[in-house]
Biopython code that builds the backbone (N, CA, C, O; Angstrom):
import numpy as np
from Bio.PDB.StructureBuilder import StructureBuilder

atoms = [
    (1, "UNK", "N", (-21.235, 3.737, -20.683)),
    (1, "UNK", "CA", (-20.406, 4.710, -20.036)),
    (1, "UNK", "C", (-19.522, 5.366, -21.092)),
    (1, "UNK", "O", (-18.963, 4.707, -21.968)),
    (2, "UNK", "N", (-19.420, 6.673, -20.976)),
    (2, "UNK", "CA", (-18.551, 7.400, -21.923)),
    (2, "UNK", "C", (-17.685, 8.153, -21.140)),
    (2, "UNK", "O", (-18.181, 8.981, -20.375)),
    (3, "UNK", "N", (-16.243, 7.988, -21.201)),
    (3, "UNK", "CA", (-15.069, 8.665, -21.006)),
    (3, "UNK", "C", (-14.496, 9.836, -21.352)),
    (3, "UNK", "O", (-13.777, 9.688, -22.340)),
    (4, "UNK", "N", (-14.527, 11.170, -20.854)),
    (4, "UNK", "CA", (-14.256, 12.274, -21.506)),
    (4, "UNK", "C", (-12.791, 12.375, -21.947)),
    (4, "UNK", "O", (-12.317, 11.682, -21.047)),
    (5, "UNK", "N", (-12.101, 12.613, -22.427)),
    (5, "UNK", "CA", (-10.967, 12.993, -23.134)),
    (5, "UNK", "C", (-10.154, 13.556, -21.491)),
    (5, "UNK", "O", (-10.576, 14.477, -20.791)),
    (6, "UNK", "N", (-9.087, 12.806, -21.242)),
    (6, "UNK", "CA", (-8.354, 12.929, -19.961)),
    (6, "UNK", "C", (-8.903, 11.426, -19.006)),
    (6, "UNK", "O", (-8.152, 10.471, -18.804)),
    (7, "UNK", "N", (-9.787, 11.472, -18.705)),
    (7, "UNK", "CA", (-10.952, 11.037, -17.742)),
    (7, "UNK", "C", (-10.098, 9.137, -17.845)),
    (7, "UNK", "O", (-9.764, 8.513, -18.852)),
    (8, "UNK", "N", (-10.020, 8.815, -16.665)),
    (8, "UNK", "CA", (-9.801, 7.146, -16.550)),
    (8, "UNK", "C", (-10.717, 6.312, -15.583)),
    (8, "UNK", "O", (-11.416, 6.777, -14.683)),
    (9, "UNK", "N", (-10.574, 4.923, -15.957)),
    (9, "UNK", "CA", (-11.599, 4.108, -15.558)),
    (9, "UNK", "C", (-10.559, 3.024, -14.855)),
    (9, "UNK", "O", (-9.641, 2.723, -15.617)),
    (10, "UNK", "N", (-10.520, 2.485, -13.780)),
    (10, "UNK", "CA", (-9.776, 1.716, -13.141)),
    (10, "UNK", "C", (-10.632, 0.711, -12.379)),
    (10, "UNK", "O", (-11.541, 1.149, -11.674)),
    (11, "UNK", "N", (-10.394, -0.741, -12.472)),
    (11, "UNK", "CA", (-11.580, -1.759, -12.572)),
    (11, "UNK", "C", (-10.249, -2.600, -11.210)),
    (11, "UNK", "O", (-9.072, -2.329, -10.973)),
    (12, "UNK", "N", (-10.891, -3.303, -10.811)),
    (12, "UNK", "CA", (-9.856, -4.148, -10.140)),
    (12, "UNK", "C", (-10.705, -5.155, -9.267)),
    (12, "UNK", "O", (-11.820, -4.794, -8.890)),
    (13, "UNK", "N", (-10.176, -6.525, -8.897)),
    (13, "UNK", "CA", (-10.890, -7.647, -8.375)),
    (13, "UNK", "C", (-10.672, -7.196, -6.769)),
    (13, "UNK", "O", (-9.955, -6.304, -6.313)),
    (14, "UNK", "N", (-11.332, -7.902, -6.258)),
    (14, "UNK", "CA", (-11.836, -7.820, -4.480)),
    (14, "UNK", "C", (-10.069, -8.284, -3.684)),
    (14, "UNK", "O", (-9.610, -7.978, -2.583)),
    (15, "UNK", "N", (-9.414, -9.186, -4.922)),
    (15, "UNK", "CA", (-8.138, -9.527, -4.279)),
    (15, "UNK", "C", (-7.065, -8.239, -3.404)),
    (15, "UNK", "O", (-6.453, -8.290, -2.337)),
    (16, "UNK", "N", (-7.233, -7.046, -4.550)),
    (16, "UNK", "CA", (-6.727, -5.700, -4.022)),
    (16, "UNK", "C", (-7.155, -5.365, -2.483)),
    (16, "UNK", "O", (-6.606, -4.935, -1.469)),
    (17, "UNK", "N", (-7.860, -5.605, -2.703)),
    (17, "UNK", "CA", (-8.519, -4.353, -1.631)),
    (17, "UNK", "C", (-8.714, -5.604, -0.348)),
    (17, "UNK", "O", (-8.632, -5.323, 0.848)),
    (18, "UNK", "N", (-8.887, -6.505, -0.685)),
    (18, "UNK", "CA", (-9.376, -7.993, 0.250)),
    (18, "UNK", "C", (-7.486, -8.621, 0.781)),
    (18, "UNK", "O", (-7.095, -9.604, 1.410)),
    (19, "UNK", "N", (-6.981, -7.792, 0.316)),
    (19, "UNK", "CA", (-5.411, -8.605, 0.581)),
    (19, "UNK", "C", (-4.883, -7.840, 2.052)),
    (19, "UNK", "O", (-4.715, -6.692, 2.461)),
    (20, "UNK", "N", (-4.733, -9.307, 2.580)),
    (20, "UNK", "CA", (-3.869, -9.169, 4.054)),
    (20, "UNK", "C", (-2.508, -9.035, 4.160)),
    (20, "UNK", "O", (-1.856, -9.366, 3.170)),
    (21, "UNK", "N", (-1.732, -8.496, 5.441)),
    (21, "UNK", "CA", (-0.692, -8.743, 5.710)),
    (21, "UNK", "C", (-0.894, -9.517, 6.578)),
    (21, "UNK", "O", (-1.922, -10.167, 6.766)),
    (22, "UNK", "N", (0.826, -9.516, 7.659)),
    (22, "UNK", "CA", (1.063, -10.722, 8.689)),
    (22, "UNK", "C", (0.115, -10.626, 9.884)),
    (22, "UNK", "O", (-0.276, -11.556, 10.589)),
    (23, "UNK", "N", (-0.140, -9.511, 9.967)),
    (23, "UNK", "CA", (-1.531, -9.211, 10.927)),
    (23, "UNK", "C", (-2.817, -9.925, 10.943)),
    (23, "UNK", "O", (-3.424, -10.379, 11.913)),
    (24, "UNK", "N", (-3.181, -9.944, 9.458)),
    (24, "UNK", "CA", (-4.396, -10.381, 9.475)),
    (24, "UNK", "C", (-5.426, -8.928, 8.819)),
    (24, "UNK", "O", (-6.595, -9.018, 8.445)),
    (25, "UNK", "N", (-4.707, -7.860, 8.832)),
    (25, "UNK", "CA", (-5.577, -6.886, 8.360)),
    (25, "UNK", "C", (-5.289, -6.725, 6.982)),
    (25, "UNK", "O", (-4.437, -7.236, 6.256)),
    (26, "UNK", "N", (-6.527, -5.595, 6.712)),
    (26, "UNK", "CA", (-7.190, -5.702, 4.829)),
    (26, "UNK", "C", (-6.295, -4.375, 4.574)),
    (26, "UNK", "O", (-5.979, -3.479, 5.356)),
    (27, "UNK", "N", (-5.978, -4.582, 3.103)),
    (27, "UNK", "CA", (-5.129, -3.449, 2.634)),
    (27, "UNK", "C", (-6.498, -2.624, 2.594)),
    (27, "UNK", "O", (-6.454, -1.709, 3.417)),
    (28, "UNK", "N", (-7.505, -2.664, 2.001)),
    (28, "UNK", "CA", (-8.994, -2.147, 2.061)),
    (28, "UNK", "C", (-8.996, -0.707, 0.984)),
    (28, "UNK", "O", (-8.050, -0.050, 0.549)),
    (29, "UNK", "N", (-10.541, -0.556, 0.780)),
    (29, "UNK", "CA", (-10.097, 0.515, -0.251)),
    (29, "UNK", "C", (-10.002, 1.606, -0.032)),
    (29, "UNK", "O", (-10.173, 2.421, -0.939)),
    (30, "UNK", "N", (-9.681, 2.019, 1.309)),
    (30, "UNK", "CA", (-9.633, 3.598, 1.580)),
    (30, "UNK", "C", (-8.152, 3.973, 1.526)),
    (30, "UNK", "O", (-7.727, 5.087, 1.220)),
    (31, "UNK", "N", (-7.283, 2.716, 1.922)),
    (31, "UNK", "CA", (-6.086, 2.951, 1.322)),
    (31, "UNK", "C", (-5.594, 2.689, -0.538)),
    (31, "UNK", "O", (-4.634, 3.195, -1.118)),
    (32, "UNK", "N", (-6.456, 1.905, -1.002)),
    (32, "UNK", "CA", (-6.385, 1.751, -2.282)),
    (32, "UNK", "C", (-6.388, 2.717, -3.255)),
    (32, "UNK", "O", (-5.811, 2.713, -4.343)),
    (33, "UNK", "N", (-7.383, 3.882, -2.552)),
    (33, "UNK", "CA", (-8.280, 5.220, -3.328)),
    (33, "UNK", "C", (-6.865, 5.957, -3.142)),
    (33, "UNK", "O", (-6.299, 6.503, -4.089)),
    (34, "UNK", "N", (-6.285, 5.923, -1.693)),
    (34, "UNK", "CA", (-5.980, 7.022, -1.631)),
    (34, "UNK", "C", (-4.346, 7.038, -2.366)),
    (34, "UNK", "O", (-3.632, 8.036, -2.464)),
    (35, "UNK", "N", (-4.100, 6.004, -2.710)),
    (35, "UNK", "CA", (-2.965, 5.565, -3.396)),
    (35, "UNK", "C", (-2.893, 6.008, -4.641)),
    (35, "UNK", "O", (-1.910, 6.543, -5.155)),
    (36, "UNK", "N", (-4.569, 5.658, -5.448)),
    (36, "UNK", "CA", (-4.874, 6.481, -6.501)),
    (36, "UNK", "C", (-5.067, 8.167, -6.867)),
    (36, "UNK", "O", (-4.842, 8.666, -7.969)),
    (37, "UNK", "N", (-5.578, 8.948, -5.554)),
    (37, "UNK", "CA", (-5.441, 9.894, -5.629)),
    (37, "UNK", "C", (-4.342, 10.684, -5.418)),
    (37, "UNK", "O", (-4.271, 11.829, -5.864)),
    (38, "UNK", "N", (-3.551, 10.205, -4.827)),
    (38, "UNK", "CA", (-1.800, 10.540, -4.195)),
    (38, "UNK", "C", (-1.542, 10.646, -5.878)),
    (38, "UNK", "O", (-0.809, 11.623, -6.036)),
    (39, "UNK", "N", (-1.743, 10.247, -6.725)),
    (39, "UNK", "CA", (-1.150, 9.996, -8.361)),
    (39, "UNK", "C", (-1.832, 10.092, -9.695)),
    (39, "UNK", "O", (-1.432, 9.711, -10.796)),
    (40, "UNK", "N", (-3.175, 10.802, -9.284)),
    (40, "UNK", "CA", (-4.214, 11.218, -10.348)),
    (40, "UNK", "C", (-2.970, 11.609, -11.556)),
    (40, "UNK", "O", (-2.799, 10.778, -12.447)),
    (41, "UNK", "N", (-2.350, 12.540, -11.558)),
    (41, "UNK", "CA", (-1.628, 13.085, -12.584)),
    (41, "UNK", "C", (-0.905, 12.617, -13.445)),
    (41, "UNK", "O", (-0.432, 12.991, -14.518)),
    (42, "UNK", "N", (-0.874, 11.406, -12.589)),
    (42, "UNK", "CA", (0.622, 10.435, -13.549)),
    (42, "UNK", "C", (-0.585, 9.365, -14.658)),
    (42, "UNK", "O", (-1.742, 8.949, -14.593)),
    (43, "UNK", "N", (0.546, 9.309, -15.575)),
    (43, "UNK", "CA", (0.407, 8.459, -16.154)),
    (43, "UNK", "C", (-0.417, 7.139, -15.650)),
    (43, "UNK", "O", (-0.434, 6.777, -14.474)),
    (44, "UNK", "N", (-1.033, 6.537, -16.616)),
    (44, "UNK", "CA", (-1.530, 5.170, -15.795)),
    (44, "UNK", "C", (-0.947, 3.695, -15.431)),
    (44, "UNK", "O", (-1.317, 2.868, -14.597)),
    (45, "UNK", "N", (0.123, 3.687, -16.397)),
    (45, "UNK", "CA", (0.754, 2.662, -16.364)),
    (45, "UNK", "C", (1.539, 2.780, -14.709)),
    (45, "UNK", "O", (1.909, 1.811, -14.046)),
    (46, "UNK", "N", (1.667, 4.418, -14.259)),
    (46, "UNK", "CA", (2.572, 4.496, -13.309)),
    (46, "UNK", "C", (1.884, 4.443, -11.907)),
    (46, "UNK", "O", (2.509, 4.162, -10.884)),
    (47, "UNK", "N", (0.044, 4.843, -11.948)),
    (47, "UNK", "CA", (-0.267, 4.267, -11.064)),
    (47, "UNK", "C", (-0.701, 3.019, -10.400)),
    (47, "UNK", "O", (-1.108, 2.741, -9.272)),
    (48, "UNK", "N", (-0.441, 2.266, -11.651)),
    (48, "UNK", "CA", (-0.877, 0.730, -11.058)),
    (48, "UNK", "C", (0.850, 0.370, -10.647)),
    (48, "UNK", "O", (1.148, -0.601, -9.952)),
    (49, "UNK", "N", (1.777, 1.244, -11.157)),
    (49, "UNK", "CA", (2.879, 0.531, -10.741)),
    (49, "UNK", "C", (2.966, 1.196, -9.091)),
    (49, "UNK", "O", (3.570, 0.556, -8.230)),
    (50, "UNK", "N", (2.363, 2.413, -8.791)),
    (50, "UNK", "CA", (2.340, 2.533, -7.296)),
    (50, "UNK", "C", (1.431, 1.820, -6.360)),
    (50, "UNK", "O", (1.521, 1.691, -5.139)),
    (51, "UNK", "N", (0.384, 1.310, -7.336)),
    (51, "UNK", "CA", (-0.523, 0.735, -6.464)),
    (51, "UNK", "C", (-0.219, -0.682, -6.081)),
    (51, "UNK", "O", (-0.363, -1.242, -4.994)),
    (52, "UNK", "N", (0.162, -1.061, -7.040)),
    (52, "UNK", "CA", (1.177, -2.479, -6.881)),
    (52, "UNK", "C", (2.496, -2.563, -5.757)),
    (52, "UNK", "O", (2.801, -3.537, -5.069)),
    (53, "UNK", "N", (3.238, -1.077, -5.813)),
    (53, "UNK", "CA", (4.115, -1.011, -5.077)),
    (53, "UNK", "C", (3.805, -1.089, -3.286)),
    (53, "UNK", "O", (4.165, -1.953, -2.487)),
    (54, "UNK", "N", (3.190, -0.124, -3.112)),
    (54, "UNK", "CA", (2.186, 0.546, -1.862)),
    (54, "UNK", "C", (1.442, -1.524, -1.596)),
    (54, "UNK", "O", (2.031, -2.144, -0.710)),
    (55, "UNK", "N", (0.623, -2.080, -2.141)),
    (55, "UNK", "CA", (0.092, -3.156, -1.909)),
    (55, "UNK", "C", (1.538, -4.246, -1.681)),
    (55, "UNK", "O", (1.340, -4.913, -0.665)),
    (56, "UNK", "N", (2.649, -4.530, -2.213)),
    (56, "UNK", "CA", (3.585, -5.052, -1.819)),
    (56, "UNK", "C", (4.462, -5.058, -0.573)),
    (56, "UNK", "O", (4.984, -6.040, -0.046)),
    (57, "UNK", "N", (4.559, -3.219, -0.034)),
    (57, "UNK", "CA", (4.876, -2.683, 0.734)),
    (57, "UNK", "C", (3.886, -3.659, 2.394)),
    (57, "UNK", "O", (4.353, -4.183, 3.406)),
    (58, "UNK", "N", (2.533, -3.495, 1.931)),
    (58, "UNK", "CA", (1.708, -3.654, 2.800)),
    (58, "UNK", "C", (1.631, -4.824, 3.405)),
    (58, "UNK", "O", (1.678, -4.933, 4.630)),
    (59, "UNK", "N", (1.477, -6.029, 2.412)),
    (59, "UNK", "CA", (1.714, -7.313, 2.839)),
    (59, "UNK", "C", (3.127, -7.971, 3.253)),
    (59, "UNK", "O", (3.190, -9.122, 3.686)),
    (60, "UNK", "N", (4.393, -7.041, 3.062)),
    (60, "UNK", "CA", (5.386, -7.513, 3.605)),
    (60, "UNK", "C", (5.872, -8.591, 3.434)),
    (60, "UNK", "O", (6.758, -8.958, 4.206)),
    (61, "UNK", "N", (5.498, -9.324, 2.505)),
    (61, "UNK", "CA", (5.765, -11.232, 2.283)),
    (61, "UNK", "C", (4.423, -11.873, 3.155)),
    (61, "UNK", "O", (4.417, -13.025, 3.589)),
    (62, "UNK", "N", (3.515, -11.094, 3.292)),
    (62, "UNK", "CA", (2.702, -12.562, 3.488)),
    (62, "UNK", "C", (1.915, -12.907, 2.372)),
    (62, "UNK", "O", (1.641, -12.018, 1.565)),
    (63, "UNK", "N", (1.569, -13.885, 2.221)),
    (63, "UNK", "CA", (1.387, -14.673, 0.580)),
    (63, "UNK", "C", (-0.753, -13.892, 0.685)),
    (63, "UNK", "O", (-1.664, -13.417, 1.362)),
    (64, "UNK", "N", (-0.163, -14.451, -0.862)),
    (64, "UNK", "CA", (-1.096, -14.118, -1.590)),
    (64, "UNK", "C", (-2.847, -14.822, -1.472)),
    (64, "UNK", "O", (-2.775, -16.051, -1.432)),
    (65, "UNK", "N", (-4.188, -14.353, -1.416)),
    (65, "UNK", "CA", (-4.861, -15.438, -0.973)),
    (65, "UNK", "C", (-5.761, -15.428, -1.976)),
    (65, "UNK", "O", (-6.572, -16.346, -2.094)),
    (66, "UNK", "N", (-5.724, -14.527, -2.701)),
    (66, "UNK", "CA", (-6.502, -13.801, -4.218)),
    (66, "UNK", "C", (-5.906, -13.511, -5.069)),
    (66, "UNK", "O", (-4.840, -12.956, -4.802)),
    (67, "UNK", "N", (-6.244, -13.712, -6.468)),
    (67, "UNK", "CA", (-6.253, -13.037, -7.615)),
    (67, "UNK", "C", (-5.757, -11.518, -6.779)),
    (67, "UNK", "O", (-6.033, -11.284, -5.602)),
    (68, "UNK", "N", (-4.833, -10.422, -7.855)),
    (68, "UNK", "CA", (-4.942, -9.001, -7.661)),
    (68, "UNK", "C", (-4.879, -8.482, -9.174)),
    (68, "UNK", "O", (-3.910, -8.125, -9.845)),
    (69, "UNK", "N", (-5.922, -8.542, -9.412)),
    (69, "UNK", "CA", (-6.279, -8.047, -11.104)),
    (69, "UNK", "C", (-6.549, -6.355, -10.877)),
    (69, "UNK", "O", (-7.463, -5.916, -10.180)),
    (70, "UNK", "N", (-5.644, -5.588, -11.553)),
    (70, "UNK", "CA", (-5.929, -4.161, -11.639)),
    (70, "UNK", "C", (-6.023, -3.896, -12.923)),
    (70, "UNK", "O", (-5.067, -4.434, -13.481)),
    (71, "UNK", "N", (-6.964, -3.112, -13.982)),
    (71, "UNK", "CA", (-7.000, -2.917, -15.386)),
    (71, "UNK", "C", (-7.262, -1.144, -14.922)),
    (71, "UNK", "O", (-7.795, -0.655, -13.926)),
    (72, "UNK", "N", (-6.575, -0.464, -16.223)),
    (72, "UNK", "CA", (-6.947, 0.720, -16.260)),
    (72, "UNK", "C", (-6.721, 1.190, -17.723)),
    (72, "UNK", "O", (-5.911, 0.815, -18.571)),
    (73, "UNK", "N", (-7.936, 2.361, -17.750)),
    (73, "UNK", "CA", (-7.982, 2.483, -19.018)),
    (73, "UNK", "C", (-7.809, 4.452, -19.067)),
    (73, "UNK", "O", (-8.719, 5.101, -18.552)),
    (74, "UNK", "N", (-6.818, 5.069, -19.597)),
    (74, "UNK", "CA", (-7.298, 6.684, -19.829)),
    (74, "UNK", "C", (-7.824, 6.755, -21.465)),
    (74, "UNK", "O", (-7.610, 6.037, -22.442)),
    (75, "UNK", "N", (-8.406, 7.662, -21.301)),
    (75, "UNK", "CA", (-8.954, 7.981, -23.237)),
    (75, "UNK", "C", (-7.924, 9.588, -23.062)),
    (75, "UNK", "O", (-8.090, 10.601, -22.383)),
    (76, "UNK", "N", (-6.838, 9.149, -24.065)),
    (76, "UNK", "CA", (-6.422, 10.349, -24.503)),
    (76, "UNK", "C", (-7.341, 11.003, -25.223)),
    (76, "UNK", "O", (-8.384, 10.564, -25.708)),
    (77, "UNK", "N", (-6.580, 12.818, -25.288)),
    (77, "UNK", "CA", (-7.526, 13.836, -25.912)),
    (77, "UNK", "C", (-7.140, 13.485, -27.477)),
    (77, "UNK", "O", (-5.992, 13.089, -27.674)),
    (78, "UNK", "N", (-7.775, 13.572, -28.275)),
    (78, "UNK", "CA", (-7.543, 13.888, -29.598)),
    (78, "UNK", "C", (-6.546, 14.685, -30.363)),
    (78, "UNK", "O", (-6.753, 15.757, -29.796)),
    (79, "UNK", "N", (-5.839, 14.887, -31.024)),
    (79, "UNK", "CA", (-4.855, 16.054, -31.281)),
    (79, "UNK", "C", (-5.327, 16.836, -32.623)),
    (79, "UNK", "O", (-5.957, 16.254, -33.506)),
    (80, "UNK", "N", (-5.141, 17.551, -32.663)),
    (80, "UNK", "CA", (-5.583, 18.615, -33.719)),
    (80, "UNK", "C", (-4.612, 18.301, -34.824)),
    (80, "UNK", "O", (-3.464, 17.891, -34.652)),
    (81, "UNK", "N", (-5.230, 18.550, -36.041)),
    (81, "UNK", "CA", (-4.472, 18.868, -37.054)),
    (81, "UNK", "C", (-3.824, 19.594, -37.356)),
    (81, "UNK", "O", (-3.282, 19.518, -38.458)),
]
sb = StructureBuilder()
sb.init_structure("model")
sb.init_model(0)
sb.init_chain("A")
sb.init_seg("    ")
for serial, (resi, resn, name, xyz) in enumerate(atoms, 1):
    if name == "N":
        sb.init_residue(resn, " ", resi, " ")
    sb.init_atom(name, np.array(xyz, "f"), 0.0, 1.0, " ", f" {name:<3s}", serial, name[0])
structure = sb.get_structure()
């Protein structure tokens, strides 16, 4: 896989998307995506800090039952001389 200059790759375990609240329901990835797309623009460090936020929000204190491994990678552009 090759990354174009801008372009990011965001990897994450089943814990994300597989994580409950007090309900019993899945944070799931249609809210996961859309957390990511709400923040395409930002920085990356800042969307795992929303996605982290938004997933904290969700479970409300009910505990944890998975791993929540999020990695992300952008390839900055090159800069000219």
């Amino acid at each position: 896989m090759t990354l174009s200059p801008g372009n990011s790759l965001i990897l994450y375990t089943d814990g994300v998307t597989e994580a409950t609240n007090n309900l019993g329901q899945f944070y799931g990835t249609n809210r996961f995506l859309s957390v990511i797309k709400e923040n395409i623009g930002n920085d990356i460090n800042s969307i795992i800090d929303k996605v982290e936020s938004d997933l904290s929000d969700f479970r409300n204190g009910a505990p944890y039952s998975d791993d929540t491994t999020i990695l992300a990678i952008r390839r900055i552009p090159l800069l000219a001389n």
